[in-house]
C-alpha positions as CSV (number, residue, x, y, z in Angstrom):
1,X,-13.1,-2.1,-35.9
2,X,-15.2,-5.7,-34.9
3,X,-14.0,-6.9,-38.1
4,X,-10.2,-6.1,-37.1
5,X,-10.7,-8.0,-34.0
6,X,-12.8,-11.1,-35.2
7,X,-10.2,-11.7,-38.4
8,X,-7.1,-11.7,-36.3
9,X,-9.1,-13.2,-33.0
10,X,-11.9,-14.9,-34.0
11,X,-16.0,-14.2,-33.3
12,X,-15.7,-14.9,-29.3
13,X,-13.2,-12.3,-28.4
14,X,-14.6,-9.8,-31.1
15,X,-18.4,-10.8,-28.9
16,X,-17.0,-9.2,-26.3
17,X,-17.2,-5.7,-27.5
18,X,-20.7,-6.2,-27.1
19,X,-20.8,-7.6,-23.3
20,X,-21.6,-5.0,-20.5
21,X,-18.4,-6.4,-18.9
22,X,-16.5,-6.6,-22.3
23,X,-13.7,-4.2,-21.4
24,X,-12.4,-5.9,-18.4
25,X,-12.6,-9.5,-20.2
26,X,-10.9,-8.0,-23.2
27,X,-7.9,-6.8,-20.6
28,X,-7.5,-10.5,-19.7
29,X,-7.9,-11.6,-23.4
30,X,-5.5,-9.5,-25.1
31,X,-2.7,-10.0,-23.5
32,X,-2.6,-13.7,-23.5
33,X,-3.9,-14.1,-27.2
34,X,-1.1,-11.3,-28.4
35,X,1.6,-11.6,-26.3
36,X,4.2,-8.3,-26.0
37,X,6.7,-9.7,-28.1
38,X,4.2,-9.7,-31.2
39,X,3.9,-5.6,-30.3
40,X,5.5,-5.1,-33.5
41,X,3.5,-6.7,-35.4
42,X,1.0,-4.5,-37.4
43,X,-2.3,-6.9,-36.9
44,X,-1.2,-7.1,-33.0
45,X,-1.5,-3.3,-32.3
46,X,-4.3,-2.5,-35.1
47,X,-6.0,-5.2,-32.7
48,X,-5.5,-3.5,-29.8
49,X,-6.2,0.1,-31.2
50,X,-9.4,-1.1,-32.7
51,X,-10.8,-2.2,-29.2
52,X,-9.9,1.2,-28.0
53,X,-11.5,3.0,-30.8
54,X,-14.6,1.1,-30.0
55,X,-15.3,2.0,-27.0
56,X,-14.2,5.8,-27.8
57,X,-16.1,5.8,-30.3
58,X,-19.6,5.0,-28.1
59,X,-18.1,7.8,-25.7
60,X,-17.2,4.8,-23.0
61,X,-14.0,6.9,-22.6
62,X,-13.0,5.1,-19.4
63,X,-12.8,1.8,-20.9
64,X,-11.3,3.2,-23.7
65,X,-8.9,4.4,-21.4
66,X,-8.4,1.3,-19.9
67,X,-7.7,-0.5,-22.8
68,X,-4.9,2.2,-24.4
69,X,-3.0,1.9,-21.0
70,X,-3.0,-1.9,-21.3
71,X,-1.8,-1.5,-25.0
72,X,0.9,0.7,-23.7
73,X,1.7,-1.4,-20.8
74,X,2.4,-4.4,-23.3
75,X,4.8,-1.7,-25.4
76,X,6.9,-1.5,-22.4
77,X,6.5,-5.2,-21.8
78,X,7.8,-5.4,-25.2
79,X,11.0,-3.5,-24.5
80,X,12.0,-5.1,-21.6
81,X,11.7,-8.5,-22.8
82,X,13.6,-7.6,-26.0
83,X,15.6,-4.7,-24.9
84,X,14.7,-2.9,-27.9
85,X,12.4,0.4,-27.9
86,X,9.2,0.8,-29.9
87,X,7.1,3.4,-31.1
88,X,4.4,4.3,-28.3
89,X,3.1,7.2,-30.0
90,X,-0.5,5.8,-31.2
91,X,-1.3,4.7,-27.8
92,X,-0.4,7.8,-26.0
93,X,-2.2,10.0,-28.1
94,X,-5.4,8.4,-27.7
95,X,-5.6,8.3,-23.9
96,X,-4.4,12.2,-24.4
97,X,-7.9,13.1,-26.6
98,X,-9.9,10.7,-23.7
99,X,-8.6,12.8,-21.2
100,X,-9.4,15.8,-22.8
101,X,-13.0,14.4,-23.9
102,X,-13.6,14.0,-20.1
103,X,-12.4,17.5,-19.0
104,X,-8.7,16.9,-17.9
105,X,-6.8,19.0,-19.7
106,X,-3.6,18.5,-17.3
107,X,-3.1,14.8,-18.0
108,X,-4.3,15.7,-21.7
109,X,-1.3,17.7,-22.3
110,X,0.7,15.9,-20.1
111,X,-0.1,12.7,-23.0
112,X,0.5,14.7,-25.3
113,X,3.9,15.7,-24.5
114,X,4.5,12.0,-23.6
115,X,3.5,11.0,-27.4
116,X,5.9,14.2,-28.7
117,X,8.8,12.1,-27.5
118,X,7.8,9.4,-29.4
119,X,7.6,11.3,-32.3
120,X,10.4,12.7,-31.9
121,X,12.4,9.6,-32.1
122,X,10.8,8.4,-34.9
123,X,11.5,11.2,-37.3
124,X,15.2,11.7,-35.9
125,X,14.2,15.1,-34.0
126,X,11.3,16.5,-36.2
127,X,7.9,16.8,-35.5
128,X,6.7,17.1,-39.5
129,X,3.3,19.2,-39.8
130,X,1.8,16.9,-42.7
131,X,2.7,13.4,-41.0
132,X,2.2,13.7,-37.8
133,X,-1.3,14.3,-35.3
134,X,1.2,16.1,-32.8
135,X,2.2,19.0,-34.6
136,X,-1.6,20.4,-34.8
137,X,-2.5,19.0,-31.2
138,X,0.4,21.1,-29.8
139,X,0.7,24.5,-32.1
140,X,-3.0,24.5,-32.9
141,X,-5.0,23.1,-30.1
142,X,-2.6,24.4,-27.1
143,X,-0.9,27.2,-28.6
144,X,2.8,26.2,-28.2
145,X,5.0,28.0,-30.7
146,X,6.3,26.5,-33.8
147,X,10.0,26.9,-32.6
148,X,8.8,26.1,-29.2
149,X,8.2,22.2,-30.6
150,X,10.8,22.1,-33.0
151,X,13.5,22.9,-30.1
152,X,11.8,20.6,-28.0
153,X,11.8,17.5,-31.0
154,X,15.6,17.9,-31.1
155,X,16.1,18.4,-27.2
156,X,15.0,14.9,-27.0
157,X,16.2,13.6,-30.4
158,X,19.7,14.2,-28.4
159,X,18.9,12.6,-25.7
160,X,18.2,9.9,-27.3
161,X,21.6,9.6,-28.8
162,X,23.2,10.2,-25.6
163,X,21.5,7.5,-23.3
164,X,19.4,5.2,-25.6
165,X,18.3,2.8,-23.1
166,X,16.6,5.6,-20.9
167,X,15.1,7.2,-23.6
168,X,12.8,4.2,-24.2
169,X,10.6,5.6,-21.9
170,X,8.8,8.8,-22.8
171,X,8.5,9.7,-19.0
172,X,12.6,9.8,-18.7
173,X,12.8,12.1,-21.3
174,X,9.5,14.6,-20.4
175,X,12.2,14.9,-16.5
176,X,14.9,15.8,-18.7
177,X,13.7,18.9,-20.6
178,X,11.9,21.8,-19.3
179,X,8.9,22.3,-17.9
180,X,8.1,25.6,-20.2
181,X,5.0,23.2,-21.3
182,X,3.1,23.0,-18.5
183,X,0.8,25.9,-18.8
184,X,-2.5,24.2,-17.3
185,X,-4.3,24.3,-14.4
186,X,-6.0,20.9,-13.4
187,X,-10.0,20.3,-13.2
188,X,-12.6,19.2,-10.2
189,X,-12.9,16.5,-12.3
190,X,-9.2,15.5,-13.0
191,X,-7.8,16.2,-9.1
192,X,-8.1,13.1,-7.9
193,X,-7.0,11.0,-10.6
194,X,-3.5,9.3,-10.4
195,X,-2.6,7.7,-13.9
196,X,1.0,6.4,-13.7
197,X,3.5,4.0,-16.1
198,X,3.4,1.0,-13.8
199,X,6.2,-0.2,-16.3
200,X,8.6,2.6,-15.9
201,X,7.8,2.7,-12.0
202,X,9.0,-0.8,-12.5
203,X,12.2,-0.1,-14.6
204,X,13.2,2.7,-11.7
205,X,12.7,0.4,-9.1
206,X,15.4,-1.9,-10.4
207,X,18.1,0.3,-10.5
208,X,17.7,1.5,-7.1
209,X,20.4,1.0,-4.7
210,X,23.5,1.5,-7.2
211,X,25.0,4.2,-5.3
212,X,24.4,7.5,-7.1
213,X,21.0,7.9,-5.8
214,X,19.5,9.4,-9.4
215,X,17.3,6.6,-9.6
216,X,15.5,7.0,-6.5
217,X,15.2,10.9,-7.4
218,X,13.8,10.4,-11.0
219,X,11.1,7.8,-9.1
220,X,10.4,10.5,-6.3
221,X,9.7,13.4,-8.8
222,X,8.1,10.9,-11.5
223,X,5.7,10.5,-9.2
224,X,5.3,13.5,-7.6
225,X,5.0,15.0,-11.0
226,X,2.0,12.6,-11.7
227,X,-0.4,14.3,-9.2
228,X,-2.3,17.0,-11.8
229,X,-1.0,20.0,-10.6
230,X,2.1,19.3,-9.1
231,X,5.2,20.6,-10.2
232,X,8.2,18.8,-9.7
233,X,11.6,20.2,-10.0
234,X,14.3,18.0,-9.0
235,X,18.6,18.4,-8.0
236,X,17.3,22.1,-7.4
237,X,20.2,24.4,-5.3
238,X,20.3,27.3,-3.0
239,X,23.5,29.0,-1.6
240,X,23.2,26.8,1.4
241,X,21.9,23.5,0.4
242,X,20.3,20.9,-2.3
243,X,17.4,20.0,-2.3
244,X,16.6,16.9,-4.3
245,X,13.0,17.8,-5.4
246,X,10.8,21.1,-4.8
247,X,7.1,20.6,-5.7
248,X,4.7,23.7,-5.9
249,X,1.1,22.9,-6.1
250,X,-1.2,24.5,-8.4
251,X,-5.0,25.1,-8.8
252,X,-7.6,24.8,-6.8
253,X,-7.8,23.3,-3.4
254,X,-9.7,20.3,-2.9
255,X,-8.7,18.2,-0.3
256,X,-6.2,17.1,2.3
257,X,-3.3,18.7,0.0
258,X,-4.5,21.9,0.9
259,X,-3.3,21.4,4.2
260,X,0.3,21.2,2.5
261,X,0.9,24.7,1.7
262,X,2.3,25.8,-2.0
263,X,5.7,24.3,-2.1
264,X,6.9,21.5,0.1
265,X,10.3,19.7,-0.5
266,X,11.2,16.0,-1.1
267,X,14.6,14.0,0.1
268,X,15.9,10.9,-1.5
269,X,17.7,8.5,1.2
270,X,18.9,5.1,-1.6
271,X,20.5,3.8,1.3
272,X,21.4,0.0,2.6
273,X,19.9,1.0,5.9
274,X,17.2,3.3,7.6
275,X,17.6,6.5,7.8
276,X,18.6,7.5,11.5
277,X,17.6,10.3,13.3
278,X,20.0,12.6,12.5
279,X,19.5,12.3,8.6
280,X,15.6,13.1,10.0
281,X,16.5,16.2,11.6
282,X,19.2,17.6,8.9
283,X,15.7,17.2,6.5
284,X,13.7,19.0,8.9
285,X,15.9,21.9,9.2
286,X,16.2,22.3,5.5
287,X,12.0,22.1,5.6
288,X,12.5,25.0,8.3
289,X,14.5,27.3,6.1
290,X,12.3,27.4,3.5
291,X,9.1,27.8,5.7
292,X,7.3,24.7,5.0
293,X,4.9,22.7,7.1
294,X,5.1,19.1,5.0
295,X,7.7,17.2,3.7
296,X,8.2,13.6,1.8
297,X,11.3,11.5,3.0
298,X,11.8,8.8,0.0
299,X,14.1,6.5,1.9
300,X,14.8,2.9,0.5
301,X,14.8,1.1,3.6
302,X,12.4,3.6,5.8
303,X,13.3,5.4,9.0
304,X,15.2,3.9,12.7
305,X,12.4,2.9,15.0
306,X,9.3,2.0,13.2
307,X,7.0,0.3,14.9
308,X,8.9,0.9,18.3
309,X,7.8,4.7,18.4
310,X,11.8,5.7,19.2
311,X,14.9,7.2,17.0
312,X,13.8,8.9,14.1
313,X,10.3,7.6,14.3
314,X,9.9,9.0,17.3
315,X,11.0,12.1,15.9
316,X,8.6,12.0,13.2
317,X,5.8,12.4,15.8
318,X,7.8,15.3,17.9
319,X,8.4,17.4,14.7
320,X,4.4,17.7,14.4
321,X,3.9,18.1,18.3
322,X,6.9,20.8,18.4
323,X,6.3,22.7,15.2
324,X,3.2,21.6,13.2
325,X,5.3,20.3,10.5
326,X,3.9,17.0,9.1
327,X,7.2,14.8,7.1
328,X,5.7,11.4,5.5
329,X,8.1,8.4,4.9
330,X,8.0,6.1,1.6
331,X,9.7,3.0,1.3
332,X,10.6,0.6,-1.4
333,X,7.7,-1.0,0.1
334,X,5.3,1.8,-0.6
335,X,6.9,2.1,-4.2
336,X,6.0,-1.2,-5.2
337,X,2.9,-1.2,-4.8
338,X,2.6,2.2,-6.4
339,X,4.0,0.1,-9.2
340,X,1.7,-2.5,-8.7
341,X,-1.0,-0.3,-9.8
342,X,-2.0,2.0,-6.1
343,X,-2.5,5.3,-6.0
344,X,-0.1,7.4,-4.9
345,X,-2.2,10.3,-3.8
346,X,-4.6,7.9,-1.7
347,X,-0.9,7.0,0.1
348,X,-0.3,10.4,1.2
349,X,-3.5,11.0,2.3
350,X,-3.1,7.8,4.7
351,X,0.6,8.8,5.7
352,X,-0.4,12.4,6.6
353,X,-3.3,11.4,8.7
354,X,-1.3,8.8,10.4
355,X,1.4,11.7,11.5
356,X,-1.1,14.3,12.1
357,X,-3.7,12.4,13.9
358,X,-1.2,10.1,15.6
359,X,-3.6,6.9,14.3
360,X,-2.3,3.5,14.6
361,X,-0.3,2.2,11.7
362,X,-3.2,-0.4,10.0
């Protein structure tokens, strides 16, 4: 693995294995010494696996981790520089056996299923037993039925015929087929961790504001869906309404989500302006029919009043007072710096206490 790194590198990157602070000098150094457009190159990603492996290897699983997210970061670098996909499989799978080495078998499987698109697409809607690590991951390791897989290799082989620029991304396709996968509960230890694609975050954010609205839905259950032990549903209908994404929480309770209750409900506003008051209220009533106590407003360009405490701001604060019903506001704002890296649980927290509490916006 050293050798791998000092032959295509030279000996003072490959010395950095060895320094305490190795890994996040390496995350500096890789990029600019093997820029995304050399991601196809064979010598490029057995550099970058090797630095992973390294670090597995000596059970330092979160640098490891670090380093296989970089790697795929600079994949989908890669394909939005050249506007060509590339395989993502080999990085995916290896932050899927760190998270299970550290007891998170949510975001394990969740990797997993990320690197079962890419496989997928590389062996037109197979998943062969003898060639691939994902076939014995999935059927052997997790259980999931041999015709289970297979219909979910060609489910996504399709879609990739159908919209090939989407299906790029792994994450587009895991919101497009069902969620019969997701069998887990998450871990103590795996709760409060928030591991997103800051690069497909990115790619939603630029296609917001074209007038259907799906972008800003994908983005809201994306990453809603990212929270171990949410499940996000989204474009769900009952007799009376739609509701653009339903979340049920699952396993154990461990901090302020408890307060949320099992399901709470998420609306999408990709609008030019803020959403007004009555937009507020028409989202209220819908949390009211369905007895819940929190809901998220995605809405492009926030709510009327903020920072004057009137409109729908105001009305925000009257919901809680009136009916103990707590509704949270993101902005393009707050999704860009989600894409910049923050976590999106750590958001919520701050944006429930702020209603709740009444605190002063920081």
């Amino acid at each position: 693995m050293r050798d791998a790194v000092e032959a295509k590198l030279g000996p003072t990157v490959a010395a950095l294995l060895d320094a305490r602070d190795g890994c996040a000098q390496l995350l500096i150094e890789l990029p600019i010494a093997l820029p995304a457009v050399q991601m196809t190159e064979m010598d490029a990603q057995d550099v970058w696996h090797s630095c992973g492996l390294y670090y597995q290897f000596q059970g330092r699983l979160h640098e490891a981790l670090a380093i296989y997210d970089q790697m795929y970061e600079q994949y989908l670098l890669y394909q939005d520089t050249t506007g060509r996909r590339v395989h993502k499989g080999g990085a995916l799978v290896r932050v899927s056996e760190c998270h299970l080495a550290l007891g998170h078998p949510v975001l394990a499987k969740r990797y997993l299923m990320l690197t079962t698109c890419e496989d997928a697409l590389i062996h037109n809607g197979e998943i062969p037993p003898e060639t691939t690590g994902v076939y014995f991951r999935m059927v052997w390791q997790y259980g999931m039925p041999h015709d289970e897989l297979a219909r979910y290799a060609q489910t996504m082989w399709t879609l990739a015929q159908q919209h090939p620029e989407p299906s790029r991304f792994p994450e587009w396709m895991v919101q497009h087929v069902d969620q019969h996968w997701m069998t887990g509960y998450p871990s103590a230890e795996e709760a409060y961790l928030y591991p997103t694609s800051r690069g497909y975050v990115r790619w939603l954010l630029t296609r917001l504001g074209t007038g259907d609205g799906k972008a800003l839905e994908l983005l809201a259950e994306y990453l809603l869906s990212a929270m171990p032990g949410c499940r996000a549903s989204r474009r769900q209908q009952s007799y009376s309404t739609d509701y653009d994404v339903v979340c049920t929480l699952e396993g154990l309770d461990l901090d302020f989500r408890s307060e949320l209750g099992r399901y709470f409900v998420a609306e999408c506003k990709d609008w030019s302006h803020p959403a007004d008051v009555t937009a507020f209220a028409k989202f209220c009533r819908v949390l009211d029919s369905v007895k819940c106590r929190f809901g998220i407003l995605f809405s492009r360009e926030g709510i009327s009043g903020t920072g004057k405490s009137e409109d729908a701001a105001r009305e925000q604060l009257k919901v809680y007072q009136d009916r103990e019903m707590v509704v949270v506001v993101v902005t393009r704002d707050d999704l860009e710096r989600v894409a910049a890296g923050e976590s999106f649980i750590t958001m919520l927290r701050s944006k429930y206490e702020q209603v709740r509490l009444d605190l002063r916006a920081p």
